[in-house]
Structures are given as C-alpha cells and as structure tokens.
C-alpha positions in Angstrom: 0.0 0.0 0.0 1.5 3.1 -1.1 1.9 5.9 1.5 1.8 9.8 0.7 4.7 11.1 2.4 3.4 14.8 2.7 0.3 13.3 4.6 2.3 10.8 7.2 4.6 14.3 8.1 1.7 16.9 8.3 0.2 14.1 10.2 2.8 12.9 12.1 3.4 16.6 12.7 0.0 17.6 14.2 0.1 14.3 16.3 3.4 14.5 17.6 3.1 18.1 19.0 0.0 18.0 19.9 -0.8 21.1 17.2 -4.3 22.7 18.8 -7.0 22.9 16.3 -9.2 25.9 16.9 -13.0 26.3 16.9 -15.4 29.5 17.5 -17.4 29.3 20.4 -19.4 32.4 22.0 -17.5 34.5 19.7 -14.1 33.7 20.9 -11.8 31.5 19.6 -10.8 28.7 21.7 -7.8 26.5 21.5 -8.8 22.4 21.5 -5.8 20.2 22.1 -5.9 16.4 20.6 -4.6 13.3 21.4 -2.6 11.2 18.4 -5.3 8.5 18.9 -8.2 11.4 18.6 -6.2 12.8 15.6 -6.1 9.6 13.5 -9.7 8.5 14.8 -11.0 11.9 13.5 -9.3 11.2 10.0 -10.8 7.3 10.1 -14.1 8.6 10.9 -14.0 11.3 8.4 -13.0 9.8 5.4 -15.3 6.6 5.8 -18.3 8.5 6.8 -17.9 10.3 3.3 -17.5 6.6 1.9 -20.8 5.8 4.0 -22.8 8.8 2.3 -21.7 7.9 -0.9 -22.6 4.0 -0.4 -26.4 4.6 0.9 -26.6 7.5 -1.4 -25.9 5.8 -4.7 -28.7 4.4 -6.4 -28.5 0.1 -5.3 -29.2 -0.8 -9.7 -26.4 0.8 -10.1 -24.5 -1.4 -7.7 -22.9 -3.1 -10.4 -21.6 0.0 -12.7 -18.0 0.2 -13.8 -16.8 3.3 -15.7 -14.5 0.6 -18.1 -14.0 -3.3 -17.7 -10.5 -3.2 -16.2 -12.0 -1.6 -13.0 -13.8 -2.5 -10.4 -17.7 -2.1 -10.2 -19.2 0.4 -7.5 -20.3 -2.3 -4.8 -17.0 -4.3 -5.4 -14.9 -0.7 -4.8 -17.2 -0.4 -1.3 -15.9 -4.1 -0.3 -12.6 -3.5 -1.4 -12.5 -0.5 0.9 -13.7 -2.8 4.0 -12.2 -6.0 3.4 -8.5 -4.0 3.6 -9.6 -2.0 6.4 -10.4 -5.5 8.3 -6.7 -6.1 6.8 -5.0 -3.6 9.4 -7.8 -4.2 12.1 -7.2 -7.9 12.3 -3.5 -7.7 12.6 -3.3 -4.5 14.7 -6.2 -7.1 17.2 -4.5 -9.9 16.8 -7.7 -11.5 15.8 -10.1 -11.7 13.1 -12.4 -9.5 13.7 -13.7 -8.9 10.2 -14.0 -10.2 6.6 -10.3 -9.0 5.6 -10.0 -10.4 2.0 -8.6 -8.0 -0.6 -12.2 -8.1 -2.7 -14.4 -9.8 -0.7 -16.9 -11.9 -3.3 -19.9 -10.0 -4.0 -21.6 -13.0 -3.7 -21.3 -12.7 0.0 -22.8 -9.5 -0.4 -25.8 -9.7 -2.2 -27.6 -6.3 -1.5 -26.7 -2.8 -0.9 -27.8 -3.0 2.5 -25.2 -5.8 3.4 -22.5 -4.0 1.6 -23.1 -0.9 3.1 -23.0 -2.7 6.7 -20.1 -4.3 5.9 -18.7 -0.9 5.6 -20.1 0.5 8.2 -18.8 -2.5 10.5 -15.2 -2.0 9.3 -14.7 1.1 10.3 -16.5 1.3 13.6 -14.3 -1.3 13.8 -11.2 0.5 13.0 -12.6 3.1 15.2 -12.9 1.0 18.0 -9.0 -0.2 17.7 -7.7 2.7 17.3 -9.5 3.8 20.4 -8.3 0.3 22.0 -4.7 0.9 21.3 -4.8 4.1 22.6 -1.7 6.9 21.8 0.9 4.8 22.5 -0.2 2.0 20.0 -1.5 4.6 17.8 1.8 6.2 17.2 3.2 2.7 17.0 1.5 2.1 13.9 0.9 5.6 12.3 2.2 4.7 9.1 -0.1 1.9 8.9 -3.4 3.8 9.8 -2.1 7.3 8.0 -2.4 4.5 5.0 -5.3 3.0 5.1 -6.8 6.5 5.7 -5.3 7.5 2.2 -6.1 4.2 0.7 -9.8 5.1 1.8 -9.4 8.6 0.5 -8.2 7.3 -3.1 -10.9 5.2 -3.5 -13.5 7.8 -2.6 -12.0 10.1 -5.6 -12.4 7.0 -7.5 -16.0 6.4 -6.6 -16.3 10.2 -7.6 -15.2 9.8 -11.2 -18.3 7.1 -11.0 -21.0 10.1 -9.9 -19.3 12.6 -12.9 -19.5 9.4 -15.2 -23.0 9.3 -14.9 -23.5 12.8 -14.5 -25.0 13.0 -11.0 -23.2 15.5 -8.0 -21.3 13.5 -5.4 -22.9 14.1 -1.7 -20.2 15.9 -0.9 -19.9 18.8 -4.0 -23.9 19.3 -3.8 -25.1 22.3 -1.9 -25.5 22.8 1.4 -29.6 23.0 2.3 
C-alpha cells in the first residue's frame, strides 16, 4: 500500500506536537488540544463517513456500474475499501475481527444494505482499535493507519469519477440546504 509522504509528516506533525485545532465558540476563539489516537480517529471517521454517504446515497441498480471493464464495479470498490480495512484491524487485534480479504466476493454480499453494513462495520471497527490501542499504540503504527486513511481517500476520488461518469453531484460537491 503506497503511503503519501506529505500526509504521514503533516500528520505525524500535528500528532506528535500536539498542534491545537481551533473552533469558535461564544464568539471567541478557543484552542482544543488532541490526542494522536483522537487525531487519526477523526481522520478514520472522516473519510469513511464520506464513503458511507456515498454507499447509501448511490442508487442500489447501479451497484454493479463500472466506468471501463478493467476496474472494479461500484459495490466491489465499497468491499474493497472494508475488506483491507479489516486487513489492518485484524492484525493490529491480533484477531479476526472482520472479513479482511482483498475483494471480498460480492456473492457474500448480495444487497446494498449488506455492503453498506459491511462498511459501516469495518470502520467502527477501526474506530474502535484505534480507540483500543490508545496513543501509545497509535503512534506505533501511524504509518499503517495514515495509510489506510489514504487508501480510503483514493478510493472515494475514484467512486467520484463514477458520480461525474453518470452525470449526477457526489454528496459531498452538492449544496449545502
């Protein structure tokens, strides 16, 4: 799995000293301090709940849409995503907790609603061991969940190019209501 370099340091560099994020709140700006586990959880949680959206969002007969034949379909990109998430959460466990084959069979996952549980399951999952190994196991294996987070990320710009191929907004470029 390929890892962005300029990612893992700003990362690494917000996580390791603690960089404050800040937030208005009665009209005075507050400083809110982190923790490395919070930090990566935030990322987990952030990039997979766009991946949710997208997965409940997309229209289930179209499931099986590919923009060419040398890519995956829609549904086989959202088990992709979960299957290598289990990947990292089953080793960093030490137990299976998941379904962590590369591309799981979508035989096993017959409907949009079990795919998009399946998803869901992985990364509340992944958010639950990352909460389990706390800082100290976090930072341990940054690299590893900085990865995963940008392995999520590329496949959401991927599942993109599947809205623009069939000319409909993705979730997250519509307007706000």
């Amino acid at each position: 799995m390929r890892h962005i370099v300029g990612t893992l340091v700003l990362l690494a560099a917000l996580v390791l000293t603690g960089t404050a994020t800040s937030r208005a709140q009665d009209g005075m700006q507050q400083q809110q301090s982190h923790t490395p586990s919070e930090s990566v959880r935030h990322l987990w949680d952030y990039v997979g709940g766009k991946l949710v959206i997208m997965a409940q969002d997309w229209p289930e007969d179209k499931y099986s849409y590919r923009i060419n034949a040398d890519v995956r379909t829609f549904q086989q990109v959202l088990l992709h995503i979960a299957g290598d998430n289990y990947m990292l959460v089953n080793r960093n466990a030490g137990k299976k907790v998941g379904d962590e084959r590369n591309d799981p069979d979508v035989k096993d996952y017959k409907t949009k609603e079990q795919t998009v549980n399946f998803l869901k399951k992985s990364l509340a999952d992944g958010d639950a061991e990352i909460a389990r190994e706390g800082d100290a196991g976090v930072l341990k294996n940054l690299p590893d969940w900085i990865g995963w987070v940008e392995h999520m990320g590329e496949h959401y710009g991927l599942l993109v190019a599947y809205y623009r191929a069939n000319g409909v907004v993705p979730p997250d470029s519509r307007p706000s209501k």
